[in-house]
VMD Tcl script that draws the C-alpha trace (Angstrom):
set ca {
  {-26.88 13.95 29.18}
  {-25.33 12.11 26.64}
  {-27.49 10.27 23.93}
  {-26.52 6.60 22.60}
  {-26.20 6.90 18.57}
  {-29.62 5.05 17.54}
  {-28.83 1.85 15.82}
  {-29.57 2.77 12.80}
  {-26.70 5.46 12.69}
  {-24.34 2.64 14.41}
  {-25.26 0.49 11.78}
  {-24.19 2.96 8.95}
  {-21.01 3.67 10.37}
  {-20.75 0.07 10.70}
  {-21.63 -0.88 7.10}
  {-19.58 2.24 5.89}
  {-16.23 1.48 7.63}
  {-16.78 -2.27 6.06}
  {-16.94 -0.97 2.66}
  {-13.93 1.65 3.21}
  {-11.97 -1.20 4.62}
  {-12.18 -3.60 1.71}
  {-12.04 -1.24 -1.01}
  {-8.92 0.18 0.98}
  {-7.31 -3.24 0.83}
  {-8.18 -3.90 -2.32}
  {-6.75 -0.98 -3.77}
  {-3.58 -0.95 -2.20}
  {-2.55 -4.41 -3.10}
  {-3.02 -4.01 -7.09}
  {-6.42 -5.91 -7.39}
  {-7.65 -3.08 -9.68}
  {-5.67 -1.62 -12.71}
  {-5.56 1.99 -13.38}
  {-8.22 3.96 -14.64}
  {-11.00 1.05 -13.75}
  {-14.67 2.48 -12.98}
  {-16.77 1.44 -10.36}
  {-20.10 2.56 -9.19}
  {-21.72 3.41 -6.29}
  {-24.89 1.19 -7.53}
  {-22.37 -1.78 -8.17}
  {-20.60 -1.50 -4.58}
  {-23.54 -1.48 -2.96}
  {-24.54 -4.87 -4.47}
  {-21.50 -6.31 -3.63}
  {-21.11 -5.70 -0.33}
  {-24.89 -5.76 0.57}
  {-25.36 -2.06 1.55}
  {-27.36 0.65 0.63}
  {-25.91 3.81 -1.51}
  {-25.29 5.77 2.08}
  {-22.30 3.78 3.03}
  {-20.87 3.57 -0.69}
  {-20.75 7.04 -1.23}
  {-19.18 7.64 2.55}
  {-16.20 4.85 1.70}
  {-16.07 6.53 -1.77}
  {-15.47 10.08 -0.65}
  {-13.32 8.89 2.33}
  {-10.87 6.82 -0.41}
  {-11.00 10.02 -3.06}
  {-10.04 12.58 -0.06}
  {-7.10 10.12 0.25}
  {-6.15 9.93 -3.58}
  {-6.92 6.44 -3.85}
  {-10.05 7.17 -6.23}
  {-10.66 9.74 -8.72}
  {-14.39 11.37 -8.42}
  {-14.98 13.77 -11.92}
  {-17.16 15.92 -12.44}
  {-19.47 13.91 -14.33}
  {-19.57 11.57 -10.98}
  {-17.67 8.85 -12.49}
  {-15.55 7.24 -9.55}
  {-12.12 5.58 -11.06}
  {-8.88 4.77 -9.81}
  {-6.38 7.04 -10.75}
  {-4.08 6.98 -14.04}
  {-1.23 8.36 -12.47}
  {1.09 11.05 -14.83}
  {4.82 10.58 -14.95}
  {5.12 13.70 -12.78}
  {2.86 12.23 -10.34}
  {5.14 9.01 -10.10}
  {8.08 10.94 -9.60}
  {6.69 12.67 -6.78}
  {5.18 10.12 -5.04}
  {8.46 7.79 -5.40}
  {10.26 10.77 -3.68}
  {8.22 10.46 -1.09}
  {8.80 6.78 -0.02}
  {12.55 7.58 -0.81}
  {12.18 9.90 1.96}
  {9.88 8.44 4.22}
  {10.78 4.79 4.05}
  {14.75 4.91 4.67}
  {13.97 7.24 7.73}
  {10.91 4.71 9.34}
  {13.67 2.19 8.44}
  {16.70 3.58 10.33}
  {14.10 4.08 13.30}
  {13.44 0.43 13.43}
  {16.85 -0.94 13.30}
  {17.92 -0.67 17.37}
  {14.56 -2.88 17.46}
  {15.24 -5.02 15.03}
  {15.71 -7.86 16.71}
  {16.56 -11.78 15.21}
  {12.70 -12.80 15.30}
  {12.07 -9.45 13.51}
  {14.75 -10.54 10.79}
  {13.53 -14.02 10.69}
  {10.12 -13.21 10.26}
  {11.51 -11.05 7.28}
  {12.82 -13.27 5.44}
  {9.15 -15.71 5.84}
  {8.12 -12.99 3.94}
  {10.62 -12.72 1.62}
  {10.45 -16.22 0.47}
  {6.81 -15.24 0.22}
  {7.55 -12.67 -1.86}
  {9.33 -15.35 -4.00}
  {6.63 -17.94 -4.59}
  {4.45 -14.93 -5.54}
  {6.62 -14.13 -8.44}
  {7.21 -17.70 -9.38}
  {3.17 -17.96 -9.54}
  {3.52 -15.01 -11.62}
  {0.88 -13.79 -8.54}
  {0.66 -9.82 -9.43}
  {-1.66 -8.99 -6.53}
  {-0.02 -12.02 -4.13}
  {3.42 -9.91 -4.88}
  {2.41 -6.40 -3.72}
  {0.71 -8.16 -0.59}
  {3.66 -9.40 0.33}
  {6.14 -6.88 -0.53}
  {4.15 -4.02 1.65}
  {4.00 -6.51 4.20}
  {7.72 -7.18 4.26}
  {7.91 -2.99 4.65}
  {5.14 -2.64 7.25}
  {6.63 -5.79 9.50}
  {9.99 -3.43 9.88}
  {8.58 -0.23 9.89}
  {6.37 -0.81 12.48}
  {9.58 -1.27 14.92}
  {10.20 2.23 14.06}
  {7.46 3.52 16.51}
  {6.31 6.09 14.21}
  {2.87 6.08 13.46}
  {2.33 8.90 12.04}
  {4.98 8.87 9.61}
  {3.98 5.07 8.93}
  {0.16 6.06 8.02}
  {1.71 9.31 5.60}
  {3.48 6.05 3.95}
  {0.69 3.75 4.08}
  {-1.13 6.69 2.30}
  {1.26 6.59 -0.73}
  {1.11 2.91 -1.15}
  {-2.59 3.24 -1.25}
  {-1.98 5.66 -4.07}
  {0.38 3.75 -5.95}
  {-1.48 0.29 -5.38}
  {-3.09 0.43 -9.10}
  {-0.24 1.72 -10.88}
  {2.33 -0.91 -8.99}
  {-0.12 -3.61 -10.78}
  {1.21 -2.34 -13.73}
  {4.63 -2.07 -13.08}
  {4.76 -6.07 -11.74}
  {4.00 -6.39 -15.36}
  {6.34 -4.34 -17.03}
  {9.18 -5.57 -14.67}
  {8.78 -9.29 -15.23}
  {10.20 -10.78 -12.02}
  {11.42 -13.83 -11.88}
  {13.03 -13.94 -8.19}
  {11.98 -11.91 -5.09}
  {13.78 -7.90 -5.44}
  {17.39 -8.22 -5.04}
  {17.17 -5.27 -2.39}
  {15.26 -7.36 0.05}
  {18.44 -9.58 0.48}
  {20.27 -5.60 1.58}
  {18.07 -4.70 3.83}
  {18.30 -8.05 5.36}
  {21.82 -8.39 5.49}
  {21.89 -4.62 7.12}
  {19.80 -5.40 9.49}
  {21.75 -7.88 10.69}
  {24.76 -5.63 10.35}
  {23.40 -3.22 12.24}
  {24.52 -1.02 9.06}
  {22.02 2.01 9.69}
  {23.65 3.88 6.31}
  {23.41 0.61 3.97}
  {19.49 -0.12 5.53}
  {18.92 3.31 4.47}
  {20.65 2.87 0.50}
  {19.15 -0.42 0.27}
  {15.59 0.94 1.60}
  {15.84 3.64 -0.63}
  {16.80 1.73 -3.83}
  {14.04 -0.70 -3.08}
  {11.26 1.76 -2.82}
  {12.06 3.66 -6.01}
  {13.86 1.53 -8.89}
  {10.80 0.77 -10.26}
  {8.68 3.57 -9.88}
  {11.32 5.26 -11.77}
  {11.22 2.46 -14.80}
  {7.49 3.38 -14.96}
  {7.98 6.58 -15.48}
  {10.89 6.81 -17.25}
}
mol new
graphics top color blue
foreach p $ca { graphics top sphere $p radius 0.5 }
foreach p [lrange $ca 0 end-1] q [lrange $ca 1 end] { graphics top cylinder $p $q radius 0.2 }
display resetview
């Protein structure tokens, strides 16, 4: 017979998840820098938890690259190399134009219209000069499409490299200076409406990895 988990195991998990969740959120959309320590003793504070369900988030975000465990135990987010850039901007450039040309037969007007919502989102973020407000929105521009693509798996391997990049594109927003939303937004807008499956895929492509490739050139 099967036994129910006792509570306090549920309660763990529970407390665990909650803790991977906002750290996972956190990290992806820029709200730390690269290289910034945290602590096991200082996350459990914060979220009201003991060091169990730290650690668990903390080894479940460093399996995914999105923290850096050395040997001493000091947990950090990652300073990525130049290398690592390049390789993980080849990635999106080959994941992202492919979950993109998936989407488009579902791309429908509401799709495109709740786009560009986004978009001018995107926008007032810059003109706030809204870092973290910026990469929220910009992923979420991504996700709304690429989630017509009907591809989850390939969607979480992308989801995966955001979370990896999420520190370093906090320093990029500052290198780039924006003052207006990406000009390849307005491309992959106008191919959508198009139906211009080649020009979603350029403009996708250019969009993912300009400025990856300013950081690390």
């Amino acid at each position: 017979m099967l036994m129910n988990p006792r509570p306090t195991e549920t309660g763990a998990a529970v407390a665990h998840d909650r803790v991977y969740r906002a750290l996972r959120t956190r990290i992806m959309h820029g709200e730390v820098g690269p290289g910034e320590a945290m602590t096991l003793r200082g996350l459990g504070r914060e979220f009201g938890v003991s060091m169990t369900p730290a650690r668990e988030a903390v080894r479940r975000l460093v399996s995914e690259g999105a923290l850096f465990l050395s040997a001493s135990g000091r947990v950090s987010t990652p300073e990525l190399s130049n290398e690592r850039i390049e390789e993980l901007a080849a990635i999106r450039a080959l994941l992202e134009p492919e979950l993109s040309a998936r989407a488009l037969p579902r791309a429908h007007p509401a799709l495109i219209d709740r786009m560009e919502t986004i978009n001018a989102t995107v926008g007032q973020a810059v003109a706030r000069r809204d870092a973290v407000g910026y990469i929220r929105a910009n992923l979420e521009f991504h996700r709304t499409l690429y989630l017509r693509a009907q591809a989850p798996a390939m969607l979480a391997l992308a989801e995966t490299v955001w979370l990896q990049l999420g520190p370093t594109m906090r320093a990029l927003y500052g290198r780039l200076n924006r003052t207006e939303p990406p000009q390849h937004h307005r491309l992959i807008l106008a191919a959508l409406k198009a139906g211009d499956e080649p020009g979603l895929r350029l403009a996708v492509r250019a969009d993912v990895t300009q400025g990856l490739r300013l950081l690390a050139a």
